[in-house]
N, C-alpha and C positions, 0 to 999 in steps of 0.2 A: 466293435468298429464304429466309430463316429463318420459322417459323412458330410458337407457343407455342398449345397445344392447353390450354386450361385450365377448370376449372369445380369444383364442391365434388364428393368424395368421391364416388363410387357415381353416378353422374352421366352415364355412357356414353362420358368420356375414353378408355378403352384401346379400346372397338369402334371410334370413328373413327379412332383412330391406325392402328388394321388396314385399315380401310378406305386409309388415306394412306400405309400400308409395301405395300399391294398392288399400287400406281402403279409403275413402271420409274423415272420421274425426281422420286422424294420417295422419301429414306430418313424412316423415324419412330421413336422411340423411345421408352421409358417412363421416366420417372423418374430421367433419367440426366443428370449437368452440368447443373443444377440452379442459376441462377446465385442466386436472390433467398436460397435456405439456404446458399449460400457467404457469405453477409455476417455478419458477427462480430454474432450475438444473434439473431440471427432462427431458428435452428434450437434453441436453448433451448425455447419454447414451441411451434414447430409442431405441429398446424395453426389454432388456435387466433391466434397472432399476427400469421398472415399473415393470414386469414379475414376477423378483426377489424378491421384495422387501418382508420382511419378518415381517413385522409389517403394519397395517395400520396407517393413515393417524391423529391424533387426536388433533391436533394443529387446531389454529383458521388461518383462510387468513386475510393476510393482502392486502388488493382489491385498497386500495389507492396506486398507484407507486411510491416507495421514489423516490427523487433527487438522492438517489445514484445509483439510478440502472440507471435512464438514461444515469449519466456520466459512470456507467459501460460501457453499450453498446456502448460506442463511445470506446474501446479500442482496441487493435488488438484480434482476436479471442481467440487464443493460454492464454493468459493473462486473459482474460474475462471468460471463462471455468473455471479457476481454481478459480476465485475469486467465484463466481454462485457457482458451487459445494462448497466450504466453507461455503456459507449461508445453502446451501442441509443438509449438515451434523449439523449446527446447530439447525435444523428443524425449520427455518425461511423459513415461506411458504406467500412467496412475490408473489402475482400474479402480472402478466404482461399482461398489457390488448393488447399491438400490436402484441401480440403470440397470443392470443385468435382471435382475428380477422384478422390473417394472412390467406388470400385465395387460397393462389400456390396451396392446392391439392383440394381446389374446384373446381378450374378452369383446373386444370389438370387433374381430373377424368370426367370431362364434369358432373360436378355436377349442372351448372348454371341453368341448366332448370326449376328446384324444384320451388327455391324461386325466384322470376324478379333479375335481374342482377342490374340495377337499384335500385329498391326498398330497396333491401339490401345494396348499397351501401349510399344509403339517412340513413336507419335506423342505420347501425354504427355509421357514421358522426354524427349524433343527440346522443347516448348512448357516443362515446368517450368525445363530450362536458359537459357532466353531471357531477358535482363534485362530487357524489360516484357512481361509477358505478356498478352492481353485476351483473351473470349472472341469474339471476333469471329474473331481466326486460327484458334481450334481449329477452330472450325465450319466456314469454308472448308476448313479440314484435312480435314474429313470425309468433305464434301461429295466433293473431288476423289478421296479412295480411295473412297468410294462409287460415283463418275461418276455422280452424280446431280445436281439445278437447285436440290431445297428440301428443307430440314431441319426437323422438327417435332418438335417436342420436349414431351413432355407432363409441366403442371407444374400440377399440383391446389393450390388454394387460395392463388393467386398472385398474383390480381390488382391487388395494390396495387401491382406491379413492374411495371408497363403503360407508366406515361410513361417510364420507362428504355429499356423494349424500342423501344416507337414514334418515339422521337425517334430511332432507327437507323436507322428507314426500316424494321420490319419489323415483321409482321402478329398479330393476335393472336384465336382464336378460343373462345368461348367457349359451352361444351356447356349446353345448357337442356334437364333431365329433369323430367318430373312429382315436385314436391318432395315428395310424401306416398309416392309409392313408394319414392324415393332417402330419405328418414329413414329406413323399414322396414329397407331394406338395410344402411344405417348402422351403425344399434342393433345388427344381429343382427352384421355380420364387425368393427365397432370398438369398440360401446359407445356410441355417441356419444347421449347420451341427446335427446327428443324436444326441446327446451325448447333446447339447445345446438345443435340442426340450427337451428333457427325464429331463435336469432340470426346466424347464419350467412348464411340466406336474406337477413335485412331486412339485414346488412351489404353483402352485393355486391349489390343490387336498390339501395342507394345509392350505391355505387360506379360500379357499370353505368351509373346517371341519367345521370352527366356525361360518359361517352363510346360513349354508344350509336349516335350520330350518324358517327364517326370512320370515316374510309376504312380504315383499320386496323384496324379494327373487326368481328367478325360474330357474332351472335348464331347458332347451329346448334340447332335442336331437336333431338333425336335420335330422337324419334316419327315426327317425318315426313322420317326417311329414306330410305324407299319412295316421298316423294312428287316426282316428277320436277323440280317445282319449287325446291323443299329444295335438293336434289343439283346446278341447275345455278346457285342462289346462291352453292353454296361452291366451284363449278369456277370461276365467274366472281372470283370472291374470289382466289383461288389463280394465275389467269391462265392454266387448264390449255386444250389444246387439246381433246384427246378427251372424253368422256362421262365420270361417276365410274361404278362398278361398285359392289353390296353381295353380289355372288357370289364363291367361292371365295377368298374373304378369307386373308390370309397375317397371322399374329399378330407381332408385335414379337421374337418370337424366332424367325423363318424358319418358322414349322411352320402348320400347316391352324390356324384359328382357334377357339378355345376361350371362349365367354362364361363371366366370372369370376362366378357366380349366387348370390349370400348363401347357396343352397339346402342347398348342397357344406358340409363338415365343412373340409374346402378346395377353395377359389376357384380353384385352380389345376387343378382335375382333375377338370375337366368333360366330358361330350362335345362332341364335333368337331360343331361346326355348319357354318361356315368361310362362313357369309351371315348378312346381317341379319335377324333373327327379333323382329317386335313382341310378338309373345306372353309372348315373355321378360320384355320392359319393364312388360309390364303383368300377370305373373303375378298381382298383389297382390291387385287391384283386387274381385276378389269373394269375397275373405278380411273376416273382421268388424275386425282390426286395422285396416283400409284405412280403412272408414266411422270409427273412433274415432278417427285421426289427423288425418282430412279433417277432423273437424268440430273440434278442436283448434288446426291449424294454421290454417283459416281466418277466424278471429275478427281474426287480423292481414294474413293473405295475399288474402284474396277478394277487397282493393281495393287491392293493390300492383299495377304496371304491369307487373313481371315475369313475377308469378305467379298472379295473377288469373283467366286462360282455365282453371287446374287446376279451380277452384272455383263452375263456370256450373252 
């Protein structure tokens, strides 16, 4: 079983991947083979293009790399941008296999620990030389050096790549954080200003409408992670035998678990928590930024089916 752990920015994606790299039989990972930013244009504007997009995905990939796109990439940036987006809008969805195995934010999130550093790099070399490549092999690849059952792979602001993922037969779970705390956190580690969260919101809240319903499907709050209920939707979601745990959490980089806190100068060099802490989720809430974003965001959100419960 493959898994895509997805939701907007700041959102509680990297805590449950910890939660799901703490299991024996789920490797998880962050940010890594990334198939929807392997497609020729889609990585020009992230996150913004995936976010936005107002239609899913229904075209076939093209997984062979023409000759044209190599000589693409050999031209000046500027130039190569606009040619890529052309293809975008034609909805020629070229993948590009040295975007799919680009490492910079593996190796810059100290994600190396997961898989052997090594190992993965033998296993690319062998997959790049294959003359049709899919990501479907890799992932078994991984799975088996892993010796593990299910692979989750966390891909922020992704969801218009859903009916590609689900028409494979595999699952897709999507993080629901209280949206006035996740903008605060936004603003302060991207910028993302308050006005750009709130189209964001009403983009996937219309997205979500049409497959909320889907066995593929799970909506996860991440507030009521503690609540036994929560925890055994998504064991049952996942097909797991035993109980989930939110103790002694293992991060995506093998190490005791570190919540990433807007708070930090940086997000990477927090203390050790290594469990699920609500207080964290909702430091915000008795801060005066909190009440002026609530009463901002809600003129539009109070009466969306998503996000509505933040606003009672």
């Amino acid at each position: 079983m493959n898994v895509v752990i997805d939701s907007l920015s700041r959102s509680g994606t990297t805590l449950l991947s910890s939660i799901m790299n703490t299991r024996e039989e789920i490797t998880a990972t962050r940010g890594m083979f990334m198939e929807c930013l392997s497609l020729v244009g889609w990585d020009i504007d992230w996150p913004n293009g995936l976010a936005k997009h107002s239609k899913f995905f229904d075209n076939k990939i093209n997984y062979n790399t023409p000759i044209k796109l190599k000589l693409i990439n050999k031209l000046p940036r500027v130039i190569k941008n606009k040619i890529l987006l052309s293809f975008r809008k034609k909805n020629e969805l070229i993948f590009d296999i040295d975007k799919f195995f680009d490492l910079k934010n593996y190796y810059k999130h100290n994600q190396d620990q997961n898989i052997d550093p090594e190992e993965l790099i033998k296993l690319i070399r062998k997959q790049k030389k294959l003359n049709f490549f899919h990501p479907e092999n890799f992932y078994e690849e991984i799975k088996k050096k892993q010796k593990t059952k299910i692979l989750c792979l966390r891909w922020n602001q992704s969801l218009c790549y859903y009916n590609i993922w689900k028409n494979r037969g595999h699952k897709w779970i999507f993080v629901k954080r209280d949206p006035i705390a996740s903008a605060i956190s936004r603003e302060k580690i991207f910028q993302v200003s308050l006005d750009e969260s709130l189209k964001w919101y009403k983009n996937y809240s219309n997205l979500i409408s049409g497959i909320k319903d889907d066995e593929n499907f799970l909506i996860v709050k991440i507030e009521n992670l503690q609540n036994k209920n929560e925890l055994n939707k998504l064991k049952n979601f996942l097909k797991l035998k035993n109980d989930i745990q939110i103790n002694n959490l293992i991060g995506t980089d093998n190490k005791r678990y570190k919540p990433e806190t807007s708070d930090l100068k940086s997000r990477f060099e927090g203390p050790i928590y290594d469990k699920f802490e609500l207080e964290i989720l909702n430091k915000y809430k008795k801060k005066d930024i909190y009440k002026l974003y609530k009463d901002k965001l809600s003129i539009e959100l109070s009466s969306d089916y998503l996000w509505k419960e933040y606003f009672v």
